[in-house]
mmCIF file of the N, C-alpha and C atoms, coordinates in Angstrom:
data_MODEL
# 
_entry.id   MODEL 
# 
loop_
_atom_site.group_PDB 
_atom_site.id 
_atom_site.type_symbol 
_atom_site.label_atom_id 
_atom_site.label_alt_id 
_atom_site.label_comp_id 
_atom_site.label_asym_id 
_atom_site.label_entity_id 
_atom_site.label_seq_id 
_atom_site.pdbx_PDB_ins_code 
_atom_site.Cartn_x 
_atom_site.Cartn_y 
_atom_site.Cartn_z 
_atom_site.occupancy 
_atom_site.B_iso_or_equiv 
_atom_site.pdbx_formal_charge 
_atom_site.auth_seq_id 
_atom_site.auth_comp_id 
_atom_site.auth_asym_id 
_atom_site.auth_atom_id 
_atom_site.pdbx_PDB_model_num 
ATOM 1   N N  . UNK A 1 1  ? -13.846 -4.315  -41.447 1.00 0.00 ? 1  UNK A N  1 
ATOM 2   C CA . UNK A 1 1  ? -14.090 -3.739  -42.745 1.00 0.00 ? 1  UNK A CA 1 
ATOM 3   C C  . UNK A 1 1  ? -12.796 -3.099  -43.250 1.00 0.00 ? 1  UNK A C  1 
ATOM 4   N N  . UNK A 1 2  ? -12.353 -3.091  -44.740 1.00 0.00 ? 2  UNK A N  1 
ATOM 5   C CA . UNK A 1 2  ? -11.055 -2.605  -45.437 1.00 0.00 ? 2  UNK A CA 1 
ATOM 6   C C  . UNK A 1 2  ? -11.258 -0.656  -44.992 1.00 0.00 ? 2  UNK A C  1 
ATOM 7   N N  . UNK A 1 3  ? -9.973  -0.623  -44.845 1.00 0.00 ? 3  UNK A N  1 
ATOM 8   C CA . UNK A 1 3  ? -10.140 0.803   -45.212 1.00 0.00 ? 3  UNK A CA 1 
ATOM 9   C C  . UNK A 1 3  ? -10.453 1.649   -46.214 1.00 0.00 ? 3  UNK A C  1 
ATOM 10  N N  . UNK A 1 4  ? -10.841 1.213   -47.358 1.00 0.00 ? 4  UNK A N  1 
ATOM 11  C CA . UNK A 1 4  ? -10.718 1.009   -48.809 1.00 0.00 ? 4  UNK A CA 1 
ATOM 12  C C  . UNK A 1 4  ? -12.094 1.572   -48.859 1.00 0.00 ? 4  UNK A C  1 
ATOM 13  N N  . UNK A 1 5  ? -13.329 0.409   -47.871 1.00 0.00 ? 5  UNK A N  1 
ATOM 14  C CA . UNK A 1 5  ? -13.844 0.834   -48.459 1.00 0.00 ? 5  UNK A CA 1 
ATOM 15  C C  . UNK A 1 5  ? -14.873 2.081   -47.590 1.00 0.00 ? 5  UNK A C  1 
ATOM 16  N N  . UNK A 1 6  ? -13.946 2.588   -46.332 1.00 0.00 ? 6  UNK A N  1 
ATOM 17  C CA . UNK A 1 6  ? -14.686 3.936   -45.494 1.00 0.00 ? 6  UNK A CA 1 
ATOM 18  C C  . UNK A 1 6  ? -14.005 5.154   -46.355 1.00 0.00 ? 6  UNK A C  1 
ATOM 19  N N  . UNK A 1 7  ? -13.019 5.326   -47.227 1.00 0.00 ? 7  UNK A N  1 
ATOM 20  C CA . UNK A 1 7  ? -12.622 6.168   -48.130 1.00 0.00 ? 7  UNK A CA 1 
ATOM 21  C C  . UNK A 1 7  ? -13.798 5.983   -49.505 1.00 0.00 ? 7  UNK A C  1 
ATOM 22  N N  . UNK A 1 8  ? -14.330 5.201   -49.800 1.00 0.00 ? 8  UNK A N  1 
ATOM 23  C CA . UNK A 1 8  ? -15.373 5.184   -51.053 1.00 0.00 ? 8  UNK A CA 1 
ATOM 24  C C  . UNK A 1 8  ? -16.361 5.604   -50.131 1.00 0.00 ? 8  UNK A C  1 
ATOM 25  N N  . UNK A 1 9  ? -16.655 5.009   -49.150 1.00 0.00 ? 9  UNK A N  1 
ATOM 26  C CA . UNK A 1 9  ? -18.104 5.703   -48.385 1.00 0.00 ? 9  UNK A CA 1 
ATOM 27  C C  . UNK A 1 9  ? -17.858 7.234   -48.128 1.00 0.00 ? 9  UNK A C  1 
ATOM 28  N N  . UNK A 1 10 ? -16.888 7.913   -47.681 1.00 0.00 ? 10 UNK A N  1 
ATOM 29  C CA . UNK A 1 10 ? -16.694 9.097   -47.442 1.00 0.00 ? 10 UNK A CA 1 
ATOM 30  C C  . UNK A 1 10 ? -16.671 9.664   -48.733 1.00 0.00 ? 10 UNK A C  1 
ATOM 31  N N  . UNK A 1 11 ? -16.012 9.754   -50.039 1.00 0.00 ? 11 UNK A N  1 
ATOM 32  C CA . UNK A 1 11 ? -15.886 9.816   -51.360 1.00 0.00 ? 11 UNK A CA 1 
ATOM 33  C C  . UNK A 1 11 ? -17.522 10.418  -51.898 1.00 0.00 ? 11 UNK A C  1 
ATOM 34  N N  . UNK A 1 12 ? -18.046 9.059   -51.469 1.00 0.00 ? 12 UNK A N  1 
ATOM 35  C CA . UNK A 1 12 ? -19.660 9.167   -52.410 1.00 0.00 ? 12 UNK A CA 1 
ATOM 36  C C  . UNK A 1 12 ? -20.856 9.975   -51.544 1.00 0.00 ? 12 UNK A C  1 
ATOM 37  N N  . UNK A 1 13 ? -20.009 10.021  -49.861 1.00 0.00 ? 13 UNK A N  1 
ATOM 38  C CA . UNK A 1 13 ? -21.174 11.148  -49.174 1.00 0.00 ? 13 UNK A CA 1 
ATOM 39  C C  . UNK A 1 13 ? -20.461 12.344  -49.375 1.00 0.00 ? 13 UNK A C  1 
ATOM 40  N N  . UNK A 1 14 ? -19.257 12.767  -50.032 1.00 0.00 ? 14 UNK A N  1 
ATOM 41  C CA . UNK A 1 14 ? -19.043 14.313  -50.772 1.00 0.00 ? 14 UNK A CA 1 
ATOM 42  C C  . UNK A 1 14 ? -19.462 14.341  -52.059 1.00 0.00 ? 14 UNK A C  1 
ATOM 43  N N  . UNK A 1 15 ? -19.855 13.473  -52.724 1.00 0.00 ? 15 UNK A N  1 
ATOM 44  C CA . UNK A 1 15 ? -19.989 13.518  -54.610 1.00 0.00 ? 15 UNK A CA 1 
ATOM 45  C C  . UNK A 1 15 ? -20.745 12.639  -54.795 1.00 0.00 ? 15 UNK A C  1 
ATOM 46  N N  . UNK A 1 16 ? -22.345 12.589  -53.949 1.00 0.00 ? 16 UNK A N  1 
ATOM 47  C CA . UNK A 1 16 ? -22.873 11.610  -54.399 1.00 0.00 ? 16 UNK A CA 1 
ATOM 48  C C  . UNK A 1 16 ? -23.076 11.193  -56.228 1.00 0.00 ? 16 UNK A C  1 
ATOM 49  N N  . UNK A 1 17 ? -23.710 10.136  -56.585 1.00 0.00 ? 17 UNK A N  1 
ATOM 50  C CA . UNK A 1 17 ? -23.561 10.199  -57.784 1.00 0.00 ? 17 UNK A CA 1 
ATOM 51  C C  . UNK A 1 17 ? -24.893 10.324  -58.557 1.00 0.00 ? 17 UNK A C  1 
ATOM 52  N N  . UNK A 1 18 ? -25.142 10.830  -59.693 1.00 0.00 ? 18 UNK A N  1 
ATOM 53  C CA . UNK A 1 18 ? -25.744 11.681  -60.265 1.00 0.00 ? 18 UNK A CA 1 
ATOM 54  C C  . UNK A 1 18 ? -27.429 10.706  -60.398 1.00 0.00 ? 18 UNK A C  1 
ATOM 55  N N  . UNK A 1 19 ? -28.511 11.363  -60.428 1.00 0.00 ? 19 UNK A N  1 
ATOM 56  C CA . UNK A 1 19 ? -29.683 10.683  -60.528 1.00 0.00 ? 19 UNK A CA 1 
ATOM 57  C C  . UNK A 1 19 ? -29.569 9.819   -61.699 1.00 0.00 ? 19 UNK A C  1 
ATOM 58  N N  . UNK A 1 20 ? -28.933 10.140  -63.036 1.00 0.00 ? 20 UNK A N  1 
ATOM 59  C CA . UNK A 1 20 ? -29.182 9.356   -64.289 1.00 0.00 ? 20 UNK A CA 1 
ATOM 60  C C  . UNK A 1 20 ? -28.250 8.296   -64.393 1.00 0.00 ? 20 UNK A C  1 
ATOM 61  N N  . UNK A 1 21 ? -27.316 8.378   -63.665 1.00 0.00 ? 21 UNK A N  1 
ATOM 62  C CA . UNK A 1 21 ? -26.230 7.392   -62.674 1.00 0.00 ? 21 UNK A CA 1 
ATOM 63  C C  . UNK A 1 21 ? -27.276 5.877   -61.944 1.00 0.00 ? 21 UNK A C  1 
ATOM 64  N N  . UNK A 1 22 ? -28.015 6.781   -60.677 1.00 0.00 ? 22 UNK A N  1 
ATOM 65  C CA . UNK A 1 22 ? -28.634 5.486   -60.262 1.00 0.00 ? 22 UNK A CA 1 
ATOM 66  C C  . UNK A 1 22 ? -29.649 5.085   -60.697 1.00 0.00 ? 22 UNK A C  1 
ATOM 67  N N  . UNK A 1 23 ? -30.510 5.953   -61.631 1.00 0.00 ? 23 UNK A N  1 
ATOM 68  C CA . UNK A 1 23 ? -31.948 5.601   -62.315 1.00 0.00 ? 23 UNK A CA 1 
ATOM 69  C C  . UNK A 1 23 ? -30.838 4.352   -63.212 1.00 0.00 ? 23 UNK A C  1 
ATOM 70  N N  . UNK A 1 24 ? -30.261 4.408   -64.321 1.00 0.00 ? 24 UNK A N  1 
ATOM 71  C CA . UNK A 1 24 ? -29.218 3.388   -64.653 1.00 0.00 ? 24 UNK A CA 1 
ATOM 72  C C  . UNK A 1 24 ? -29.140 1.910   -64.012 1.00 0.00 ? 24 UNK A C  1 
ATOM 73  N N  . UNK A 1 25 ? -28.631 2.231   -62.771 1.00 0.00 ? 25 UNK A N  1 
ATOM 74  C CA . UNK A 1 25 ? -28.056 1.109   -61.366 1.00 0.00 ? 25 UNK A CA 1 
ATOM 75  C C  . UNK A 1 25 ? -29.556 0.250   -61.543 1.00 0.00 ? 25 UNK A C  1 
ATOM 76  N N  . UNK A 1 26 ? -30.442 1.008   -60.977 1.00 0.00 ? 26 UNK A N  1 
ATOM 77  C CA . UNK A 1 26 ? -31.656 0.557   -60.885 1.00 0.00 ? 26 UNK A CA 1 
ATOM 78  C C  . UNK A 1 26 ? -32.529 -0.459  -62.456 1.00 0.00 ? 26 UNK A C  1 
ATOM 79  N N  . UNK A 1 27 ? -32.216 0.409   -63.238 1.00 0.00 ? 27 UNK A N  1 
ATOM 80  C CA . UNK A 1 27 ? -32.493 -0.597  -64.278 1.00 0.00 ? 27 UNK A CA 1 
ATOM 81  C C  . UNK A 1 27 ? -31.931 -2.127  -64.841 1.00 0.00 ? 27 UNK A C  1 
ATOM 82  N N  . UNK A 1 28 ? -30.375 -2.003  -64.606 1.00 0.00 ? 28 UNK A N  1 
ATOM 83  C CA . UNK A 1 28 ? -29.674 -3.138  -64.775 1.00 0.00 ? 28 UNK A CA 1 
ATOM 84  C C  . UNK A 1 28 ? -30.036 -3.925  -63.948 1.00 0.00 ? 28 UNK A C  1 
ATOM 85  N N  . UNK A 1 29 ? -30.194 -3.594  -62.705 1.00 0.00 ? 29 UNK A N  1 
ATOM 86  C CA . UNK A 1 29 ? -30.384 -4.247  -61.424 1.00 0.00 ? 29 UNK A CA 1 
ATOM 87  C C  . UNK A 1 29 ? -32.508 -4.876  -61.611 1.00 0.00 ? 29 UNK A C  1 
ATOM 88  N N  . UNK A 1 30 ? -32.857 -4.694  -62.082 1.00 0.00 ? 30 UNK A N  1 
ATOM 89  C CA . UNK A 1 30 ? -34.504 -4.600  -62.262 1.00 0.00 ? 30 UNK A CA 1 
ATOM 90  C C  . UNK A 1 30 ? -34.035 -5.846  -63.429 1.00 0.00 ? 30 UNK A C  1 
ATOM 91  N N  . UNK A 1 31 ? -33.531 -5.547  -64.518 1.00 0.00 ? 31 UNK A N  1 
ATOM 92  C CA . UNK A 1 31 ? -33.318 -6.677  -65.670 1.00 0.00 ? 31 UNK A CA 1 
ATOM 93  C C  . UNK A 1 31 ? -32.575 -7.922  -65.138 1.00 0.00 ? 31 UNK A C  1 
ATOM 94  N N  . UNK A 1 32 ? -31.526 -8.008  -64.432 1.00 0.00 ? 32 UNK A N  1 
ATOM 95  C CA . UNK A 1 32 ? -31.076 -8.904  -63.558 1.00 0.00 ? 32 UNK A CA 1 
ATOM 96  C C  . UNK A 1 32 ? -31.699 -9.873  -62.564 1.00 0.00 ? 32 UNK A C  1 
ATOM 97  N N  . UNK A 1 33 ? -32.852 -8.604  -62.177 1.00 0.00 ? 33 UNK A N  1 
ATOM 98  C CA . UNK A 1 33 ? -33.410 -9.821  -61.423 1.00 0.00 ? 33 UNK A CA 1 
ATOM 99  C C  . UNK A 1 33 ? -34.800 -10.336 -62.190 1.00 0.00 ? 33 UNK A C  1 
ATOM 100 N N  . UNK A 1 34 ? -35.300 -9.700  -63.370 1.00 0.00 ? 34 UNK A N  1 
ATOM 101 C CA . UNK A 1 34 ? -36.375 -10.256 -64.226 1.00 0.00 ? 34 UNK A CA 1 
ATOM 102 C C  . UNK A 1 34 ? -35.607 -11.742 -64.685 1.00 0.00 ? 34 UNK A C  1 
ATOM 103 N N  . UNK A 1 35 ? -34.471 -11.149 -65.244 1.00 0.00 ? 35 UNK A N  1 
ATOM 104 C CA . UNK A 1 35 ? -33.538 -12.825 -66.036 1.00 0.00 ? 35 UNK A CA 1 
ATOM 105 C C  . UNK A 1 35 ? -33.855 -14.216 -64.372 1.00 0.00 ? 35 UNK A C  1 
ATOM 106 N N  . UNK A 1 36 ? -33.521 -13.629 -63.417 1.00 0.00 ? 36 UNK A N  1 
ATOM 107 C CA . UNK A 1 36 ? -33.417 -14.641 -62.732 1.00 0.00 ? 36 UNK A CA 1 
ATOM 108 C C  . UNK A 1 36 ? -34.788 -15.185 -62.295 1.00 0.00 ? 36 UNK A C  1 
ATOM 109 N N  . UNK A 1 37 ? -35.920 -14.430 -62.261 1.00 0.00 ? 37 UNK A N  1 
ATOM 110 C CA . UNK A 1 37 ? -37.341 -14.697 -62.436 1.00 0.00 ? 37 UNK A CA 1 
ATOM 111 C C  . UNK A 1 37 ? -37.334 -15.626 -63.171 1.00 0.00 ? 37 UNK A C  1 
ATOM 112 N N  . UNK A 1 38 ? -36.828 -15.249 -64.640 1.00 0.00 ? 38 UNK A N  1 
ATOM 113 C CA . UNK A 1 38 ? -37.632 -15.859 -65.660 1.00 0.00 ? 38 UNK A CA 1 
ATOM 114 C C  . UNK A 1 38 ? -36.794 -17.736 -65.256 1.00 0.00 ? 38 UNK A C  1 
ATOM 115 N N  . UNK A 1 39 ? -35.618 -17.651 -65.337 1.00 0.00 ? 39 UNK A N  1 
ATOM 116 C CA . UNK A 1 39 ? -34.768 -18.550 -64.995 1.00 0.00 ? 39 UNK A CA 1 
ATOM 117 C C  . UNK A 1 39 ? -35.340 -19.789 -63.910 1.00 0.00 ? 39 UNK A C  1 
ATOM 118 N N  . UNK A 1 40 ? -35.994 -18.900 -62.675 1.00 0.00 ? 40 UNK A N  1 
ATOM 119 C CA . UNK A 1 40 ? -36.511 -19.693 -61.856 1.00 0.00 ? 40 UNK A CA 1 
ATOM 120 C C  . UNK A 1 40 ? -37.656 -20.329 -62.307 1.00 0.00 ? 40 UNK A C  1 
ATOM 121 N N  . UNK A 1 41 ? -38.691 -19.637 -62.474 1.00 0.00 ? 41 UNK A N  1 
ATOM 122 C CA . UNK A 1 41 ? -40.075 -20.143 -62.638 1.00 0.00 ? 41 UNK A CA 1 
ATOM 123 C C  . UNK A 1 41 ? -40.303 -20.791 -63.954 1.00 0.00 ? 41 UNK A C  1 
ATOM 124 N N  . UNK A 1 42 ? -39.508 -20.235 -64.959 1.00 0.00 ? 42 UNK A N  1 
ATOM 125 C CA . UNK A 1 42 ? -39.682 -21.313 -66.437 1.00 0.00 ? 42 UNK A CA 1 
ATOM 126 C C  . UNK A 1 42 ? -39.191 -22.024 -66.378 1.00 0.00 ? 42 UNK A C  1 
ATOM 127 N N  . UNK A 1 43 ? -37.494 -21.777 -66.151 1.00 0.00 ? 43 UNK A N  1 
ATOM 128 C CA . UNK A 1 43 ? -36.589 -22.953 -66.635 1.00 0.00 ? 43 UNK A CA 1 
ATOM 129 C C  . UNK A 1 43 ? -35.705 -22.548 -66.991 1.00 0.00 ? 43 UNK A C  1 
ATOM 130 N N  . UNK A 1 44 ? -34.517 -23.116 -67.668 1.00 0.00 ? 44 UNK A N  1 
ATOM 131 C CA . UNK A 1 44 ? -33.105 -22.703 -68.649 1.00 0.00 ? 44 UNK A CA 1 
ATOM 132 C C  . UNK A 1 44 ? -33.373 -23.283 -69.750 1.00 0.00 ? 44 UNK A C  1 
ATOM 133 N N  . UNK A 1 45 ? -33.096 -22.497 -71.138 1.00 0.00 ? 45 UNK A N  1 
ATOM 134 C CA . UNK A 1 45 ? -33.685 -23.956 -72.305 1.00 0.00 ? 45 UNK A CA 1 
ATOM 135 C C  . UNK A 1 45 ? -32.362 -24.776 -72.360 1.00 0.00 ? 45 UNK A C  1 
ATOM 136 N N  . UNK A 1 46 ? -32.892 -25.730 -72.717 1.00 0.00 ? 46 UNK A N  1 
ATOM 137 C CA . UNK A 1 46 ? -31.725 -26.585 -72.810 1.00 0.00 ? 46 UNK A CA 1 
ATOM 138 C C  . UNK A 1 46 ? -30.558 -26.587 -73.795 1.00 0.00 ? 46 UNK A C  1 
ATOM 139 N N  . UNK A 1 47 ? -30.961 -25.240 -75.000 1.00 0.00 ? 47 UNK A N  1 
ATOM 140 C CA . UNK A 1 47 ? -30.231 -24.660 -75.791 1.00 0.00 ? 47 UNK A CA 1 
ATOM 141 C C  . UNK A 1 47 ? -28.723 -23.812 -75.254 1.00 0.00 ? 47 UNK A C  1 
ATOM 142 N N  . UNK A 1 48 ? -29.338 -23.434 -74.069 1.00 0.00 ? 48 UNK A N  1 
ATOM 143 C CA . UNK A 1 48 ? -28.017 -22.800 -73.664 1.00 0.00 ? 48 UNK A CA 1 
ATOM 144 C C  . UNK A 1 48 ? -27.506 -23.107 -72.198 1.00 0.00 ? 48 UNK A C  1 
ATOM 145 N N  . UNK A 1 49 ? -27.516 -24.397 -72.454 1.00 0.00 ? 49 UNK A N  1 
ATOM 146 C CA . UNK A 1 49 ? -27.012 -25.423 -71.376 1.00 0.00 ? 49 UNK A CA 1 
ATOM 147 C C  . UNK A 1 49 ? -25.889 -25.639 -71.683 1.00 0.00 ? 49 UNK A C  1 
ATOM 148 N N  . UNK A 1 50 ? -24.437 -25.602 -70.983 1.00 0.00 ? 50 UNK A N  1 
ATOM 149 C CA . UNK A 1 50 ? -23.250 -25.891 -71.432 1.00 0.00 ? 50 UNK A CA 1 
ATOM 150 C C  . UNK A 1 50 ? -22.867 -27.189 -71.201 1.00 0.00 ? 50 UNK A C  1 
ATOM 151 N N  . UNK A 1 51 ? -22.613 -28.049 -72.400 1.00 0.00 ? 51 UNK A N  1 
ATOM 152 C CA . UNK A 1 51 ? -22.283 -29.973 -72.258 1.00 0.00 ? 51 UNK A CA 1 
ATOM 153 C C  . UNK A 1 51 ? -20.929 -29.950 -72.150 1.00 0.00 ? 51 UNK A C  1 
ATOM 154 N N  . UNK A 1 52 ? -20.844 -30.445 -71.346 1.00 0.00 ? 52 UNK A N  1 
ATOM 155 C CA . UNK A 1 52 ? -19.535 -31.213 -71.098 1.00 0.00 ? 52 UNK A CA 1 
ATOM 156 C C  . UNK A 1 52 ? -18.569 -32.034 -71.835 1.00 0.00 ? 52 UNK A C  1 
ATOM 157 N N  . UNK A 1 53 ? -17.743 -31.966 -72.548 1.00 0.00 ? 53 UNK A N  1 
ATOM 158 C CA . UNK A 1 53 ? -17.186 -32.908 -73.535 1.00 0.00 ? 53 UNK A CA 1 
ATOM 159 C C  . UNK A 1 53 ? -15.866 -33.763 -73.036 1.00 0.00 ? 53 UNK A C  1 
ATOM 160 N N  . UNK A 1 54 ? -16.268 -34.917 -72.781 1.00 0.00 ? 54 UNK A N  1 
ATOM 161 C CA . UNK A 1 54 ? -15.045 -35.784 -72.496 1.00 0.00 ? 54 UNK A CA 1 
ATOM 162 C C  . UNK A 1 54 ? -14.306 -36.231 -73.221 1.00 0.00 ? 54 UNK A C  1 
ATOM 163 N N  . UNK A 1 55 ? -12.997 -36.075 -72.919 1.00 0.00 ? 55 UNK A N  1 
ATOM 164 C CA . UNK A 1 55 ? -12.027 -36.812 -74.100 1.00 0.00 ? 55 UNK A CA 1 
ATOM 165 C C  . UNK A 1 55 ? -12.086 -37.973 -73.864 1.00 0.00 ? 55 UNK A C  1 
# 
């Protein structure tokens, strides 16, 4: 493991970060995985399918 990142682990167990901080984390993270729900079980529309254009 980097040393990099036992200085952020030590960092965030002196200053953890604030409840409205991870209530936040938690929401993005909740919408992220609804998109990939929806993604799996419906589909992608084919509207925002990226085509390929050959010269």
């Amino acid at each position: 493991m980097n040393p990099r990142w036992f200085l952020r682990m030590s960092r965030w167990a002196r200053n953890p970060p604030s409840e409205k901080r991870v209530k936040r984390f938690f929401v993005v993270l909740g919408l992220c995985l609804l998109l990939l729900g929806i993604e799996r079980f419906i589909g992608w529309p084919e509207w925002a399918t990226v085509q390929r254009i050959r010269p």
